[in-house]
VOGU-3710 file (C-alpha; in Angstrom, 3 decimals, decimal comma):
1> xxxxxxxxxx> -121,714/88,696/48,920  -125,407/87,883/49,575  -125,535/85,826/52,601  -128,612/84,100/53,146  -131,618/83,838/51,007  -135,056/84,659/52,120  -136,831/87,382/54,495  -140,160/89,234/53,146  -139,729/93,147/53,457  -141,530/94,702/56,163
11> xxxxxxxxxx> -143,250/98,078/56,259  -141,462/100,975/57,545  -143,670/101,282/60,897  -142,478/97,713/62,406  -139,195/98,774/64,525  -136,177/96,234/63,463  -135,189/94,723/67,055  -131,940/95,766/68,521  -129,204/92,722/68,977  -127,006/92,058/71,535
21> xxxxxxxxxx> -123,343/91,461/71,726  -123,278/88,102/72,366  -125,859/87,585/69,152  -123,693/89,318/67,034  -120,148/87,898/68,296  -122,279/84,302/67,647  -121,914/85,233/64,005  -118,038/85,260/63,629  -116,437/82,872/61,327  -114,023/82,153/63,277
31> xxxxxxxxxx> -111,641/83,955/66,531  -110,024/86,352/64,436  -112,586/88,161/62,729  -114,287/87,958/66,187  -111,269/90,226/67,489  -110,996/92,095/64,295  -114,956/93,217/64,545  -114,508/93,910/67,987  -112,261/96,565/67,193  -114,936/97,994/64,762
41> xxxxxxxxxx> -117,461/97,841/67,344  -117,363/101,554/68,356  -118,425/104,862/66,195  -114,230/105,841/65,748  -113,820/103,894/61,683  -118,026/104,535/61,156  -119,539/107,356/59,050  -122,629/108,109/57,700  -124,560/105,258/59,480  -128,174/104,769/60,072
51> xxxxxxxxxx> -130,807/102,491/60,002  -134,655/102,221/59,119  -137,642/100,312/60,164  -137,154/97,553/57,765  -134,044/95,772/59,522  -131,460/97,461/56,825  -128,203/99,029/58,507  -124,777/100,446/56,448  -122,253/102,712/57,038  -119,369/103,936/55,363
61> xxxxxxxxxx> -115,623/102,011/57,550  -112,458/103,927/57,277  -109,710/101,296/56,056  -106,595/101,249/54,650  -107,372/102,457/51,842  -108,681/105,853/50,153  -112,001/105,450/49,940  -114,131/103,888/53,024  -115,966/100,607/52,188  -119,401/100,468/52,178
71> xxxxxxxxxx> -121,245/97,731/54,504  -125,223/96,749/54,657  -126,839/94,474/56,374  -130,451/93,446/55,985  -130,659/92,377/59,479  -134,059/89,596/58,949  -131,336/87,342/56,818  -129,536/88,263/58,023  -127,517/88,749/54,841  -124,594/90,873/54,158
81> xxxxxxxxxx> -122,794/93,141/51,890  -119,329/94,641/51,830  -116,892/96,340/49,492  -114,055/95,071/51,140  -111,745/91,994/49,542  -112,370/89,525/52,772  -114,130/86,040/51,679  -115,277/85,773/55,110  -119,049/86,003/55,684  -119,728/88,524/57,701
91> xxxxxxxxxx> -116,547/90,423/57,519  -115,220/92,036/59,876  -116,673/95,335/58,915  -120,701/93,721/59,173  -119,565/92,396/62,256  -118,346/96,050/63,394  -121,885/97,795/62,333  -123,704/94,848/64,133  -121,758/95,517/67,283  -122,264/99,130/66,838
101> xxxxxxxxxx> -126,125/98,774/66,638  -125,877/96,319/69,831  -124,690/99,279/71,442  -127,496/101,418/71,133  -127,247/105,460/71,506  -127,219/107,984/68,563  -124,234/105,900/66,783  -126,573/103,919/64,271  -129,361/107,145/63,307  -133,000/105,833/62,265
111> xxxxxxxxxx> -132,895/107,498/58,380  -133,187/106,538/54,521  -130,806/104,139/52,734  -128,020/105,866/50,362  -128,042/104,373/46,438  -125,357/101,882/46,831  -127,453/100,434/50,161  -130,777/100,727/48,384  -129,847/98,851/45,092  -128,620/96,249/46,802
121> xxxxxxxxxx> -131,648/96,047/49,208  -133,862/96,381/46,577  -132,582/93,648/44,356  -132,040/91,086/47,359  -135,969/91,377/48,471  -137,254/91,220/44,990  -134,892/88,048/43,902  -136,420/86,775/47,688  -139,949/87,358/46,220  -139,057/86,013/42,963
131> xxxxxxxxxx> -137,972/82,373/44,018  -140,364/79,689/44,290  -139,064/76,301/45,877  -139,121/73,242/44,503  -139,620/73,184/40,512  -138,757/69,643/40,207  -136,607/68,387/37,268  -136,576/69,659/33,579  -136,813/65,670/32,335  -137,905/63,481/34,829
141> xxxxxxxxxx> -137,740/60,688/32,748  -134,232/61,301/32,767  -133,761/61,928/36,494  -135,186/58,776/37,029  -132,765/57,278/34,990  -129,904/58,602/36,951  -131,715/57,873/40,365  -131,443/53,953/39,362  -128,150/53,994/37,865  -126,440/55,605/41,022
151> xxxxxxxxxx> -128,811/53,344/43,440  -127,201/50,422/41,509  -123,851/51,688/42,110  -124,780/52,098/45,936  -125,316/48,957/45,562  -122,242/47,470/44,496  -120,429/49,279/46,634  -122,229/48,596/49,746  -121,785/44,658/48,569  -118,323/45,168/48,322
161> xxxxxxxxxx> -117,964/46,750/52,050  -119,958/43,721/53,461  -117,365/41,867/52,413  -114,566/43,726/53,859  -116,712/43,798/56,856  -116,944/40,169/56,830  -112,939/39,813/56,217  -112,328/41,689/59,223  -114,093/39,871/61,698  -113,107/36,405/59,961
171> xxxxxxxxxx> -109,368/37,576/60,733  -109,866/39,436/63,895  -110,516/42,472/65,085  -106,576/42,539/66,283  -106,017/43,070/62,386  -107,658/46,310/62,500  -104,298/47,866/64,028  -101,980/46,378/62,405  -103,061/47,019/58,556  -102,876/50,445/60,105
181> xxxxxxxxxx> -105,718/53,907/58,575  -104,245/53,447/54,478  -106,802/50,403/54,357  -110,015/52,105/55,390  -109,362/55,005/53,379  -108,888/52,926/50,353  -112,262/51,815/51,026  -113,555/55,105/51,523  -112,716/55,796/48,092  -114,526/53,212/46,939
191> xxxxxxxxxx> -117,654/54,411/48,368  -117,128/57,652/46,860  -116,958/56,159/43,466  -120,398/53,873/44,446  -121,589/57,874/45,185  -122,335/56,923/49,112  -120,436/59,853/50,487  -122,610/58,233/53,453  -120,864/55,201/54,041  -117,570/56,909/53,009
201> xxxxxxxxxx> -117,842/58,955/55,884  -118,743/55,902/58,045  -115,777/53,969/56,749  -113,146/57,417/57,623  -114,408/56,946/61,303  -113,848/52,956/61,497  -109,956/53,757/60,182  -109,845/56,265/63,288  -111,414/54,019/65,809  -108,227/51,685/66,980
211> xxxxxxxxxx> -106,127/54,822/67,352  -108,835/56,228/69,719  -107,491/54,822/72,894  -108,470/51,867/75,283  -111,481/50,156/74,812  -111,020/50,834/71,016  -112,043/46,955/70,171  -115,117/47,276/71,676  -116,027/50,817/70,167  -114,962/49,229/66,582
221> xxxxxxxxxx> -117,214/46,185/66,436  -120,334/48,816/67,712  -119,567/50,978/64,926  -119,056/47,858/62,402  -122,269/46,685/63,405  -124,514/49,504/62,963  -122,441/49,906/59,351  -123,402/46,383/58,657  -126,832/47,243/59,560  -126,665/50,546/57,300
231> xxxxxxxxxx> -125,661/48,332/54,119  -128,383/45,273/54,872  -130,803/48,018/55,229  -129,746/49,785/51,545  -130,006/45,747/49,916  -133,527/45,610/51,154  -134,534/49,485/50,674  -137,253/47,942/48,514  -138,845/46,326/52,241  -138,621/48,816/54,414
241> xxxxxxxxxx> -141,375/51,090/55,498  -141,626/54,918/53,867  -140,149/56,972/56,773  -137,228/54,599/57,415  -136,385/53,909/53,949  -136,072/57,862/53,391  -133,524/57,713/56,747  -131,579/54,877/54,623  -131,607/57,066/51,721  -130,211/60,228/53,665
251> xxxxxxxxxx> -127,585/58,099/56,002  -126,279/56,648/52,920  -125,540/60,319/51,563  -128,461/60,584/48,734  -130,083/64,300/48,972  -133,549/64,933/48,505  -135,764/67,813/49,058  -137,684/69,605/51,795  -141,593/68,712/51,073  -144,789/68,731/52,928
261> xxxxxxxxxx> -146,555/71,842/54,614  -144,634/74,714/55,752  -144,623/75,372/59,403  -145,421/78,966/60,450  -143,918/79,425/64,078  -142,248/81,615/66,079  -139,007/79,843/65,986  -136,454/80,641/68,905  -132,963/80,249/67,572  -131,338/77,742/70,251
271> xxxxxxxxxx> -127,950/77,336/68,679  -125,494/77,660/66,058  -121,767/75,545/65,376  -119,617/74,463/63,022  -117,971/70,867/61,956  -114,851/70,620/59,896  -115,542/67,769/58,046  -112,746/67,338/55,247  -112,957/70,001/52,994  -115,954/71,329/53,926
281> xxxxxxxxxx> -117,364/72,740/56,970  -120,790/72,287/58,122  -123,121/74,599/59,965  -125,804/73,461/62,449  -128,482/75,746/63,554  -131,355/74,724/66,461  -134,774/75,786/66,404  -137,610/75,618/68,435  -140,959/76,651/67,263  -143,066/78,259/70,039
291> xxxxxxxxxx> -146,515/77,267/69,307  -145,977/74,412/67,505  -143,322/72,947/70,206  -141,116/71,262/67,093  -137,359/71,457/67,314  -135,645/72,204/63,953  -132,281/71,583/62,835  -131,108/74,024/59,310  -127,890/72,764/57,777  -125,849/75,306/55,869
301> xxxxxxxxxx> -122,491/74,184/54,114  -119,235/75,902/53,055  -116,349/75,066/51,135  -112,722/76,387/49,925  -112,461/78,088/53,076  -115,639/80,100/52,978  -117,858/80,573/55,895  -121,205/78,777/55,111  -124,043/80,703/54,092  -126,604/80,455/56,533
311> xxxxxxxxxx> -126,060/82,563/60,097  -128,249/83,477/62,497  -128,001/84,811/65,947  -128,452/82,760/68,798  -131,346/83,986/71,262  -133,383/85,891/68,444  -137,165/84,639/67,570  -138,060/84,142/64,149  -141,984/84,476/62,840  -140,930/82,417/59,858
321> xxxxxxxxxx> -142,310/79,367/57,977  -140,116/76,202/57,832  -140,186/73,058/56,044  -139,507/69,689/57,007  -137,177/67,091/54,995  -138,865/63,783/54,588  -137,484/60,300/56,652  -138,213/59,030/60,105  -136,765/60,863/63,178  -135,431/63,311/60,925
331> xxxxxxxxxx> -135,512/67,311/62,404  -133,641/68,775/59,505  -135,377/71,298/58,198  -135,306/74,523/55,095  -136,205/78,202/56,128  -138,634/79,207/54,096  -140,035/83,057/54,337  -139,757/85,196/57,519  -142,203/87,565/57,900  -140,821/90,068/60,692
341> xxxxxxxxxx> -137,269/91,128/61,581  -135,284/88,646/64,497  -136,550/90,176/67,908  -134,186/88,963/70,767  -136,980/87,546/73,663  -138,952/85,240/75,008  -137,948/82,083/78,023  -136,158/78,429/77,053  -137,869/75,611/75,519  -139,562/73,423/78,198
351> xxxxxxxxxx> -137,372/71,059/79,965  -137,432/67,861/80,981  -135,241/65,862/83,716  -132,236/63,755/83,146  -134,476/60,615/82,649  -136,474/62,541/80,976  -133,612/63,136/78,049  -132,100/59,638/78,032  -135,784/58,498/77,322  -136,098/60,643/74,453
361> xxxxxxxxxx> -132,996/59,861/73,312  -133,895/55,930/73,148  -137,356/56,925/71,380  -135,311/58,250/68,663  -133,203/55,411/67,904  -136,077/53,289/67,385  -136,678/55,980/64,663  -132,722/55,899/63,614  -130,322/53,704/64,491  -127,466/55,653/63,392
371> xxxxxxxxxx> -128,517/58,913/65,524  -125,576/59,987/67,091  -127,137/62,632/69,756  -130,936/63,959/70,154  -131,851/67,589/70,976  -133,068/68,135/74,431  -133,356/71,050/77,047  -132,576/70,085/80,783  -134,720/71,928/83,406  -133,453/72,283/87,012
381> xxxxxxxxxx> -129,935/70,169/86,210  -126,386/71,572/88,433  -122,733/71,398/86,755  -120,951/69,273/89,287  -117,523/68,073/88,543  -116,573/64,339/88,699  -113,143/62,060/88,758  -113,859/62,185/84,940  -114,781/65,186/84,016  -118,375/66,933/84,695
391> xxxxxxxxxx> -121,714/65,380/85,025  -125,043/67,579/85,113  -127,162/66,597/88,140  -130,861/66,569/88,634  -131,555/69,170/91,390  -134,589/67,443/92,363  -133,545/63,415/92,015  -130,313/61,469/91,857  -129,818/60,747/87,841  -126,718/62,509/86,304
401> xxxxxxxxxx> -125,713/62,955/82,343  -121,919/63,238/81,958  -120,650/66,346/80,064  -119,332/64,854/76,740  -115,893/65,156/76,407  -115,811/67,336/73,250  -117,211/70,664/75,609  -114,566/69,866/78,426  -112,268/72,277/76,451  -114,320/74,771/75,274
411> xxxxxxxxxx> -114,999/77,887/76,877  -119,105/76,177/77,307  -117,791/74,407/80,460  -116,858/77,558/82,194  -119,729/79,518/80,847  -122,411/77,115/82,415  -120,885/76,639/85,638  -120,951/80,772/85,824  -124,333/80,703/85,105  -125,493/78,473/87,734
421> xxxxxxxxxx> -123,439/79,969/90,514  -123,934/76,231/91,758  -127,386/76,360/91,417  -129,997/75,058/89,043  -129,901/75,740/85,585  -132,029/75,169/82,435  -129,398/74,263/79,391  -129,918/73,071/75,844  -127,716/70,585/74,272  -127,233/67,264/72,236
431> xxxxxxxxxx> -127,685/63,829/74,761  -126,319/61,196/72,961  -123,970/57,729/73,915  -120,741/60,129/74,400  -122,911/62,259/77,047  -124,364/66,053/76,979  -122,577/68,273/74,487  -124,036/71,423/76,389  -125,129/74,443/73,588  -127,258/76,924/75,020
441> xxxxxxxxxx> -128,006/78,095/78,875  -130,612/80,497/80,530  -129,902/82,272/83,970  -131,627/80,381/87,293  -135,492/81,805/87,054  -135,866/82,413/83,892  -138,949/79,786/83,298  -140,355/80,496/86,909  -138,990/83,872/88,628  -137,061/81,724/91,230
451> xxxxxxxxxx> -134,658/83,435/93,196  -130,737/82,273/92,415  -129,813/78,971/93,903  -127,134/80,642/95,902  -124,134/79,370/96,913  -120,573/78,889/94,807  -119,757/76,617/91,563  -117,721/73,646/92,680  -113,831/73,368/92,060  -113,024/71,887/89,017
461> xxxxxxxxxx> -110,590/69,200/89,533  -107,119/70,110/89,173  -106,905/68,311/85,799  -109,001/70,887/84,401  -108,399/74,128/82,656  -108,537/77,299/84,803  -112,323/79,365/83,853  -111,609/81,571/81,101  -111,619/85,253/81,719  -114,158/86,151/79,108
471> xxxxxxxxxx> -116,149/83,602/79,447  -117,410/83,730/82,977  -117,432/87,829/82,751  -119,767/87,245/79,179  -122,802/85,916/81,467  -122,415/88,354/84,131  -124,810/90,475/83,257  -127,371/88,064/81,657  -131,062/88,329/82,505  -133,868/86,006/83,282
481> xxxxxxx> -134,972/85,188/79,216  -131,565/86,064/77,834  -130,369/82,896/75,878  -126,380/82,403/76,679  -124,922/80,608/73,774  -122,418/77,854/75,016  -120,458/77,253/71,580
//
C-alpha cells in the first residue's frame, strides 16, 4: 500500500512538523472516507500510538474485527500503510492518525517504531535510496523503431481526422447536431488505434460541444480550429522549433520523460484536485518554489477506482528537488528527493492584478495554443457577485475576472467570500477563456500585516446556493500565512 515514492530519511533531531486539519482532510479520496476519518480523528479506536523525529506515525485502530489494524504513515511522502482491506489511499484509518496528530496533546507520544512499523519504514527509505531515475531503454535501437512506427500511425490518423474536419465544415456546422455524439466517438476510436489518446480526447469534447447550450456553433468551430491546428502542426513536426515540437508531441498524447537539472526549492504546495476523465482519474498538484519563484504542476494518475498515488497536503513547504518535463510553456513537473519533512508555513506566492493575470495568460498561449487555463495568484482582488454569477474585482482599479462556472457549485465559492469578509483577498487559481477557477486563498494581511478590509460579503443573488455550513465555519479561524484550500 506504498503511496508515494521518494523522501530521504532524516535524522532523529529534526522535529517532523505538525499538520493541520484542513491539510489532512485535503487528502481524502473522496466525501466518504472524509466522514469516515473524521470519526477516527480522536484517541477513542487509537492504541499504542506515537511518533518520532523522522516524520513516521502508527497506531494500532480498533475495528470490527479481533485484532486492531495496524496504520503508518511516513509523513515526508507522505506514503501510507494499513492492514485493513480498503483500496482507498489513505484509508480511513491514515486519515484518522493524521487527524489525531493535527490535534496535538499527549494522543500521538514522541517514541520508537514497533517491528511491523519499522520493517516497513525501513524497506520504503532504502527502495527510495535505491532508485535512480531515468535508465533509458534496454535496446534503443529497438525503441527507436517503435517511436517511428507509432509516429507513422499518428500520422494516418491525424490525416484521416483532417478529413472529417474538412467534411464537416463542407456540410455545415448545422450537421454537427443532427448526426448526433455516436459519430465523434467513432472517431475517437480511431485515434486510439493511431495511439493519439491526445486527439482522442480532443475529438470526445467536439461530440459534447452542440449539446453544451447556446452559442454551441460558435464554441465548435473554436475548438475545430485549434484541432485543425493540432494535426497541421503533427504533419510538419519535422519544422517546428524544439520546445514547440515537444508541446505537439505531449498534446497529441506521446509521453516522454522528465530531463534537465533538478530544481532544489522550497516548494509551497498551492493545490491539489482531481479530474474524472473516463476510466481514470487524474490528480493535479501546484507548486511554487520559493527561491526560485517557478510554479510546478505534478500529475499523479489512478485507475479501477483507486485513488492516485501521489497526495500531498495543501499549505505544507517542501525542501525538495524537482524536475522539469521538456516542451514549451510546459510546468509539469516529477518530484524528485525531499530532504526534510512537510512543515506547514510561510505567506502566498506574489500576486499580480487582474491585468496582470490575463497578460500572463496570453504570454502562454504564444507558448501553447491549446492551454486551456494558466496558474496565477491574484493580490488585493474582492468576490463580488454579478447577474451571472461572481466576478473577482481589483480593489485598487476597475478590471474584473469572472469566477468560472465550474467553482459556482463547489463549496470554493463560499469559502472565499468568508475569507474576505468583503474585503481584499490574495487567491490562487487557474485564469483561462472560461474565467478564474479559484484553488487556494490566504486571509486579508497575510503578505503585508494589513488590518481586515472590514465590512460584510455581498448577497449572492438569489439564484445561488445558500453558503455551506462547513465551509464558511472551516476559515474561521485561519491566520495570516495559513493557506485555505478552495477545492
Amino acid at each position: 500500500m506504498l503511496l508515494t515514492d521518494g523522501g530521504e530519511p532524516l535524522g532523529a533531531a529534526a522535529p517532523a512538523a505538525r499538520w493541520t486539519v484542513e491539510q489532512v482532510l485535503a487528502l481524502a479520496p473522496d466525501d466518504a472516507s472524509r466522514k469516515a476519518g473524521n470519526k477516527l480523528g480522536s484517541a477513542g479506536p487509537w492504541s499504542d500510538t506515537g511518533g518520532d523525529g523522522s516524520g513516521a506515525v502508527w497506531g494500532l485502530c480498533r475495528g470490527s474485527g479481533s485484532k486492531p489494524y495496524r496504520t503508518v504513515i511516513d509523513t515526508t511522502g507522505p506514503a501510507y500503510k494499513c492492514s485493513c482491506p480498503s483500496r482507498k489511499f489513505p484509508c480511513k484509518h491514515a486519515l484518522g492518525l493524521l487527524l489525531l496528530l493535527a490535534s496535538g496533546g499527549p494522543a500521538v507520544p514522541a517514541g520508537t517504531p514497533p517491528d511491523w512499523a519499522e520493517e516497513w519504514l525501513t524497506g520504503r527509505r532504502a527502495r527510495a535510496k535505491e532508485e535512480a531515475p531515468g535508465g533509458g531503454p534496454a535496446d534503443p535501437e529497438a525503441a527507436r523503431r517503435r517511436a517511428e512506427r507509432r509516429a507513422e500511425r499518428i500520422g494516418g490518423g491525424a490525416q484521416e481526422l483532417e478529413q472529417r474536419l474538412t467534411d464537416l465544415l463542407r456540410g455545415g456546422l448545422a450537421a454537427a447536431e443532427q448526426s448526433g455524439y455516436g459519430l465523434w466517438e467513432e472517431t475517437a476510436a480511431r485515434m486510439v488505434d493511431a495511439q493519439a489518446p491526445g486527439l482522442a480526447g480532443r475529438v470526445r469534447e467536439l461530440g459534447a460541444i452542440p449539446a453544451s447550450g447556446p452559442g454551441w456553433p460558435v464554441r465548435l468551430l473554436e475548438e475545430c480550429a485549434l484541432l485543425h491546428l493540432l494535426d497541421t502542426a503533427w504533419l510538419g513536426i519535422d519544422r517546428l522549433p524544439q520546445p514547440l515540437a515537444a508541446t505537439v508531441r505531449t498534446r497529441v498524447g506521446l509521453t516522454s520523460a522528465a530531463e534537465g537539472p533538478q530544481v532544489r526549492d522550497h516548494w509551497l504546495v498551492l493545490a491539489q484536485y482531481d479530474t474524472p476523465e473516463g476510466k481514470i482519474v487524474t490528480r493535479r498538484v501546484w507548486l511554487y518554489g520559493r527561491e526560485s519563484g517557478r510554479t510546478a504542476l505534478l500529475l499523479s494518475f489512478g485507475a479501477a477506482g483507486r485513488s492516485p498515488a501521489l497526495a500531498l497536503p495543501v499549505g505544507v513547504t517542501l525542501d525538495a528537488g524537482v524536475t522539469h518535463f521538456p516542451g514549451s510553456g510546459q510546468l509539469r513537473a516529477e518530484l524528485g528527493e525531499q530532504f526534510g519533512p512537510p512543515v506547514p508555513t510561510g505567506p502566498p506566492p506574489p500576486g499580480v492584478t487582474v491585468g496582470g493575470a490575463i497578460a500572463a495568460y496570453g504570454r502562454a498561449l504564444g507558448d501553447d495554443p491549446w492551454l486551456e487555463s494558466w496558474p496565477v495568484t491574484l493580490s488585493d482582488v474582492i468576490p463580488v457577485p454579478s447577474a451571472d454569477g461572481w466576478q473577482l474585482v481589483d480593489a485598487e482599479g476597475d478590471d474584473a475576472l469572472p469566477v468560472a462556472a465550474a467553482a459556482l457549485s463547489r463549496p470554493a465559492l463560499w469559502k472565499l467570500v468568508a475569507l474576505s469578509g468583503g474585503g481584499p483577498v490574495t487567491v490562487f487559481g487557474e485564469c483561462g477563456h472560461r474565467g478564474f477557477d479559484p484553488l487556494a486563498a490566504w486571509s486579508p494581511g497575510s503578505e503585508d500585516g494589513r488590518e481586515d478590509g472590514g465590512g460584510s460579503a455581498s448577497a449572492a443573488p438569489s439564484s445561488h446556493k445558500r453558503p455551506d455550513a462547513a465551509a464558511v465555519s472551516a476559515v474561521s479561524a485561519v491566520s495570516a500565512a495559513e493557506t485555505v484550500p478552495l477545492i
